[in-house]
C-alpha positions, -999 to +999 in steps of 0.1 A: +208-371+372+172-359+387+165-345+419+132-365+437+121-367+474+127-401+489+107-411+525+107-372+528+145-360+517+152-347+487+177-370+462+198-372+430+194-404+413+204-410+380+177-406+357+165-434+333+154-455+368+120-474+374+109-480+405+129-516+403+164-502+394+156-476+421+152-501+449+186-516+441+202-481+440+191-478+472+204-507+482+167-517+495+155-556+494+123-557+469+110-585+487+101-565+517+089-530+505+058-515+493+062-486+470+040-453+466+049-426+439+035-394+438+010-406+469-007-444+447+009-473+458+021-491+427+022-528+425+051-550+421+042-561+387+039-529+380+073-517+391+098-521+360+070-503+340+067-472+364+100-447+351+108-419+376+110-385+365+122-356+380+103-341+412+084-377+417+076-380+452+083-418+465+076-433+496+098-466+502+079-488+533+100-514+549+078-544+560+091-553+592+083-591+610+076-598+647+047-605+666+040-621+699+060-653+709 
């Protein structure tokens, strides 16, 4: 396990994760996320290439739909 800060709280999650597998351990759809480590957004087809280490700081931002109707 490593310790990292998640939206701002501090977490154990088991180490070996990219930013992929770390999305599903979170339990968080892909689809509707942006994802910035350590304060760069990294792109999707860059996620299963970006490992986490320990003390990474990662900011998980839910797109959310609406508008006016």
């Amino acid at each position: 396990m490593i310790s990292v800060e998640v939206n701002g709280q501090r977490q154990e999650i088991p180490s070996g994760l990219n930013i992929r597998t770390l999305l599903d351990f979170l339990g968080v759809d892909p689809q509707r996320v942006a994802v910035e480590l350590n304060r760069a957004i990294i792109r999707k087809t860059e996620w299963e290439a970006t490992m986490l280490a320990a003390n990474d700081q990662i900011e998980v931002v839910m797109f959310v739909g609406g508008g006016r109707g």
